[in-house]
Structures are given as structure tokens and as C-alpha cells.
Steps between C-alpha positions, in 0.01 A plus 500: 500500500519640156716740347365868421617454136291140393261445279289222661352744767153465627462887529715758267526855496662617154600831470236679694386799581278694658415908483156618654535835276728435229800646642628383828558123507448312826596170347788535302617246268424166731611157413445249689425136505326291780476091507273246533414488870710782642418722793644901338453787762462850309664691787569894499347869663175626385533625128749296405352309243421143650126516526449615168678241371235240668240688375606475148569132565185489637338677146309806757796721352647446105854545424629834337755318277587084541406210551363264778467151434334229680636109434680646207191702359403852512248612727471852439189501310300256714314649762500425879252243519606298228868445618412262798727697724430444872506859699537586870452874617626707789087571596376190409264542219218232635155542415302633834181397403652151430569239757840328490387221300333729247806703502764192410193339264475821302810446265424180490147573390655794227675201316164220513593262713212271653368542826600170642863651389493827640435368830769190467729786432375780701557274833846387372662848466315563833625262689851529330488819706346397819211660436189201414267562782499891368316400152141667661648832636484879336850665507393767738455183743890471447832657663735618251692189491245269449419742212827489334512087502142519322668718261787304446274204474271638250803616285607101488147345506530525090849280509690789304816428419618872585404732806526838512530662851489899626601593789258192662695485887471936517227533696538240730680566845847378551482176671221383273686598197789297553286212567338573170851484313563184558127351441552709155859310478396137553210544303696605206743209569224223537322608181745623277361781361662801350501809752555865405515715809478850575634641787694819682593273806813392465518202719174390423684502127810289692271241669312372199672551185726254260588812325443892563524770270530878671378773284579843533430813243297230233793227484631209674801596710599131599335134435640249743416270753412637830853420632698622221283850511628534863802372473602617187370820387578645177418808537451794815150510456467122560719494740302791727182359426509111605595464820694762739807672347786651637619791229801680486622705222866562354728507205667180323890592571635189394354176300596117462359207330192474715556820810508828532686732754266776586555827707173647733495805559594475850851402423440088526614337173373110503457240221222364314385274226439669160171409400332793349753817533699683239896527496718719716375856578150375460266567774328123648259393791611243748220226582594324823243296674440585898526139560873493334682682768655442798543708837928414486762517246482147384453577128704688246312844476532651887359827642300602815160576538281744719200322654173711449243302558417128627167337415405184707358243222509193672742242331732787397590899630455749232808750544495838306827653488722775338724334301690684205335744486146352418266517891263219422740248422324160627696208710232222605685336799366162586328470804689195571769378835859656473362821301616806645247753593543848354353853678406774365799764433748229484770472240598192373700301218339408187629308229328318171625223206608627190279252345200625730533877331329516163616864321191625251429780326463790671205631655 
């Protein structure tokens, strides 16, 4: 994995930004590095920044102020075609008029290779995704996942050594999509090429990634690995948007090396660790997990909860409660032997870790 501030990355973003009409920024002062046959997710809402950023990697949009470099040189001036950049799309992109074969050939074609080449190669990136006896059909003659694996297969036909990808899994349907993920996944791990990946879904972003950065407002809020983003978020807007959140808001009262006391409103005052919260008087967000707390009193912060709601999900019970004052605080009770089973209207204990309650800036 390599570190956001080397200088042997395969992809670099130096300083860049991005205004559409000289005023507002939507990509504000990025830096970031990406090595050598790494899988990055670009995760964050619509408008936050992250697609424009693979466009301007891409060279279909050109940096305000900055620079973008590609194996240590600087791509901004080259145009699309001539930075051998492999590119998936949400819709596709194939050629209707083309057959499949055509379709994967055509790139292939663009840069002269021989016939007897373009067909070697055309049936290897077909078959590397299970999709050879398709060479003679039209698109239209396709369902939407076949489509996408003859996009993703044209996009490596050319061996690039870096793939761009937009939003490639959104308009398939749910159960296809995660099959997708991990076809996308091993691919990347059996060839070793460089991924850059665009996404809002945030567990697509935690299935496939070595590393994800989540955008908001034209910068990078966090860059981690999928289980340090969700286990460890820096910040409340990381925190709410990977993964479900339970959020409670209060007042630092007290601080020590590493915790915070904090008051709620509703009277409760419970500990926390001080990871991104001011000093006392200072008004912080509590990040606690649903899957962190327990229905007893086993652990050091202890209240009761109302129950709300209870959603049957299988391997685990999604309980809405009232707790502290916040009514869609989350408990997922496992749907396991010895569990207790909770009705609606019930009160019961609650309690949480210290170390499970991350206090954040406020929000």
C-alpha cells in the first residue's frame, strides 16, 4: 500500500483544482498519490467532487490549477486517446452497430495492431470474462450484465496499465451487482493493474478497495483502508456516510490523555475517545457503531433504551430505539441462540465501550 505523501506513485494529483466558472471550486486543492497496482475507490454524494477528478485523470476535463502526473510525468496536456488509459462507464459506451468482437478489436485496431493480433487478443480478454462464445453478437442481443463484462473487457483488451471506472455496477440490479464486485476484484488481483474507481455506494467501495478516499465539498475527507474508514473515522461526515451510524450530540465536560466525558442533552454524561473534538465547553458528535452495543449493562457507559422499531434481516434484528435523546439510534441484535428477543414498546438496558465511542466534530 503506499503512503499518500510518496513520490514513486503510479498516478499523482498535485495541487489541483477544478472551477467550471472561475469562482466556485469543486476540487479544492487535491493531493493525492496512488501506486503501482492499487485498487482506490473515489467514494462521496453527487457533487462532491470525485467524478471530476476521473475525468481530469481521464484528460475529458483539464485542471483549473495543478498538476496530474502519470508514472512520474505530466499528463495534462496529452489528450484522451494518447494516454492509454483503459475506461469503463455506468451506460456502457459499446458501439451498436458493432458486434462484440468489433467492439473489443476497435482499440486494438486505433493503435495498428495486426489482424492475426486483434483476434489472439480479442478472444483472450473475452474469455478472461466468460464471455468467448459472445464474439458474433450486437449489444442489443445482450442483458445488461453481459454488457458491462464486454465493457470491462474492451477497457483491458489494450493491456493498460491503469483503468479508469464510473459508476460501472449502477445500473445493474442488486444481486447481479454484487456478483459483478467481486469478478471486478479478482480481475484486478490476477492482472495487476492499477484501478481508479468511482462510486456513491458505499459498500460496493468496502468490498473491493485496498484503499478509499471519501470526498465531500471538492476534498478528501479520509484515505484509509476500508476497515480503518469504518472503524476509525476521522471525521462526522465519514463516520455518517460509511456504514450505519449511531449519532448523539453533547459538550466535552471533562478531557484526558486519549477520552472525553461528554454530557447529552438528556442528562446522560458517558465517555469517549478524543479523536477529532475540541477542549472542554466545546460542542462534539459521538460515533458509536449499532453493532457496538449491548442490550445489558455489561460495559462502562449504561443507559436504557426505548424500542421503536424491529426489522427482521435474517442473520441479525435491526432494533430502532430512543436512546438519549436521539429516536433512530440503531442496535443490530444477532439473530443467533441465547439472544433475547425485544418487542416493540419495551424498555431496556443499553450500554457501549469507551473505546467503541469515537467523539468528532460536531455536526
Amino acid at each position: 500500500m503506499l503512503d499518500q505523501t510518496s513520490d514513486d506513485a503510479f498516478v499523482a494529483f498535485d495541487r489541483v483544482q477544478k472551477s467550471y466558472d472561475g469562482e466556485t471550486l469543486v476540487v479544492k486543492d487535491l493531493n493525492l498519490r496512488i501506486g503501482k497496482g492499487e485498487f482506490l475507490t473515489m467514494l462521496g454524494p453527487s457533487g462532491s467532487g470525485k467524478t471530476t477528478c476521473l475525468m481530469m485523470l481521464a484528460g475529458f476535463e483539464t485542471a483549473t490549477h495543478g498538476d496530474i502526473l502519470l508514472d512520474g510525468k505530466p499528463i495534462n496536456n496529452i489528450p484522451p486517446h494518447k494516454r492509454g488509459i483503459g475506461m469503463v462507464f455506468q451506460n456502457y459506451a459499446l458501439f451498436p452497430h458493432m458486434t462484440v468482437g468489433e467492439n473489443l478489436a476497435f482499440p486494438l485496431e486505433v493503435r495498428g495492431l495486426g489482424k492475426s493480433e486483434r483476434e489472439e487478443k480479442v478472444m483472450g480478454a473475452l474469455d478472461m470474462v466468460q464471455m468467448g462464445e459472445f464474439a458474433g453478437r450486437r449489444p442489443a442481443q445482450l442483458s445488461g450484465g453481459q454488457q458491462q463484462r464486454i465493457a470491462l473487457a474492451r477497457a483491458l483488451v489494450f493491456e493498460p496499465e491503469l483503468v479508469l471506472m464510473d459508476e460501472p455496477l449502477g445500473a445493474l440490479d442488486k444481486q447481479l451487482r454484487e456478483h459483478m464486485q467481486f469478478e471486478i476484484k479478482h480481475l484486478h488481483e490476477r492482472l495487476g493493474v492499477t484501478v481508479v474507481y468511482v462510486t456513491h455506494d458505499q459498500s460496493e467501495a468496502l468490498t473491493m478497495s485496498d484503499r478509499v478516499a471519501v470526498f465531500d465539498d471538492g476534498r478528501i475527507q479520509q484515505l484509509a483502508p476500508p476497515d480503518v474508514l469504518y472503524e476509525q473515522p476521522e471525521n462526522a461526515f465519514v463516520a455518517q456516510f460509511i456504514g450505519e451510524n449511531n449519532k448523539l450530540n453533547g459538550t466535552v465536560t471533562a478531557r484526558a490523555d486519549s477520552t472525553v466525558t461528554v454530557d447529552l442533552p438528556n442528562g446522560l454524561t458517558v465517555d469517549a475517545l478524543a479523536v477529532n473534538c475540541g477542549d472542554v465547553g466545546a460542542a462534539t458528535t459521538l460515533s458509536l457503531r449499532p453493532e457496538r452495543v449491548f442490550l445489558d449493562q455489561s460495559a462502562p457507559n449504561r443507559t436504557t433504551g426505548h424500542v421503536q422499531e424491529l426489522i427482521y434481516l435474517g442473520d441479525h434484528i435491526r432494533c430502532r430505539m430512543s436512546v438519549a435523546g436521539n429516536d433512530e439510534f440503531v442496535v443490530k441484535v444477532p439473530n443467533a441462540a441465547g439472544h433475547r428477543h425485544l418487542k416493540v414498546g419495551e424498555t431496556t438496558d443499553v450500554s457501549w465501550h469507551t473505546e467503541d465511542c469515537r467523539a468528532l466534530d460536531a455536526s
